[in-house]
C-alpha positions in Angstrom: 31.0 -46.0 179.5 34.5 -44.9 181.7 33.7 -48.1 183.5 33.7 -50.5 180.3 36.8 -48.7 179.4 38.9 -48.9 182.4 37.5 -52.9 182.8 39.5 -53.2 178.6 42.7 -51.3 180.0 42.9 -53.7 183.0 41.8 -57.0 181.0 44.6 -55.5 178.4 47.4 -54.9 181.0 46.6 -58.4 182.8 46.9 -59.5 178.7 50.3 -57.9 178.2 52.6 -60.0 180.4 51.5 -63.3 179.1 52.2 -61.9 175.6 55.1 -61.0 176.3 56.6 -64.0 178.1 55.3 -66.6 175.3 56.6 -64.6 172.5 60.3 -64.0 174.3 61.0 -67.1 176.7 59.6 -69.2 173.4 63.6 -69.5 172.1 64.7 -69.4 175.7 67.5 -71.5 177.0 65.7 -71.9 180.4 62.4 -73.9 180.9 59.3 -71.3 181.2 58.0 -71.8 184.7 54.5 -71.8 185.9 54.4 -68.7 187.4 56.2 -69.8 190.9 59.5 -69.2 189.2 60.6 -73.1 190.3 64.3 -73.1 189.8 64.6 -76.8 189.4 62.8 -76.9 185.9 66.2 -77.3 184.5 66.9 -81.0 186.0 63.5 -82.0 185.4 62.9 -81.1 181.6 64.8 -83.1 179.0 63.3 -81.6 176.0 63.3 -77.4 177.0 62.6 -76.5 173.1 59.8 -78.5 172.9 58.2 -77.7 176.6 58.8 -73.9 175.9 57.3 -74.1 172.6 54.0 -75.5 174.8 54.3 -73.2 177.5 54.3 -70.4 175.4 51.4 -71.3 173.6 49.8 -72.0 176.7 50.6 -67.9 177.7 49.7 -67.3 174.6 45.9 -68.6 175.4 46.1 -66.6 178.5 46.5 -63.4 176.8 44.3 -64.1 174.1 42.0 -64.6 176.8 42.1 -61.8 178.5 42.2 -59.6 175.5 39.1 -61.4 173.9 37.6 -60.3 178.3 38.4 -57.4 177.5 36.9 -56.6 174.4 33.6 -58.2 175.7 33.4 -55.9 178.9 33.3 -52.9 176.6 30.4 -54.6 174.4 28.5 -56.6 177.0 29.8 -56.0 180.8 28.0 -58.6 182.4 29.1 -60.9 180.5 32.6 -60.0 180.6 32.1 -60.3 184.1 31.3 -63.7 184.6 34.0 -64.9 182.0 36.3 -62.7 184.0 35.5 -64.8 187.3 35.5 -68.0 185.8 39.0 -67.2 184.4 40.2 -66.2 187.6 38.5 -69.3 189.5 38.4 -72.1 186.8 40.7 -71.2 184.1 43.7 -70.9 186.7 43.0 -74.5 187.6 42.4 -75.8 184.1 45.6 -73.5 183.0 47.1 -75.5 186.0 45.9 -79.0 184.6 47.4 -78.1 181.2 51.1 -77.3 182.7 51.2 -80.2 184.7 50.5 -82.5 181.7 53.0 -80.6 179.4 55.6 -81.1 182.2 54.8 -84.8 182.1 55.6 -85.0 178.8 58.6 -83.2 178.8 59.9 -84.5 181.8 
């Protein structure tokens, strides 16, 4: 049981920055970046409302997955494992996939 609890806390504190950036950068004045910190976001987006709107929803789908890992390691661990890979393997990439089309659009 102190393993499925300890897997929550860490799913939860992986959960808590992405939270935290799309609910305060949402109104920012400076483009969200994709979590290089790329400095020339400024010159390339036209539309920074707009594209921080997306992005934060996009870190907004990061912690609610996370969270939702979480909450599945404590009920079923193996599980929580595999979703816990394939969010560190695929779901990087796909999150990947999704910034690069929101910057195309706002670009």
């Amino acid at each position: 049981m102190v393993g499925r609890i300890i897997s929550l806390v860490c799913c939860l504190l992986c959960s808590f920055p992405f939270l935290i950036i799309s609910i305060y950068s949402r109104d920012s004045d400076e483009p969200i970046s994709f979590w290089s910190g790329d400095t020339s976001l400024k010159d390339k987006v036209k539309d920074i409302k707009g594209y921080n709107v997306e992005m934060a929803g996009l870190y907004k789908n990061c912690a609610f997955f996370f969270g939702l890992n979480g909450i599945l390691f404590v009920i079923f661990p193996a599980a929580g494992m595999v979703m816990l890979v394939f969010g560190c393997t695929a779901g990087i990439y796909l999150a990947y996939r999704v910034y690069k089309r929101i910057l195309g659009k706002y670009s």
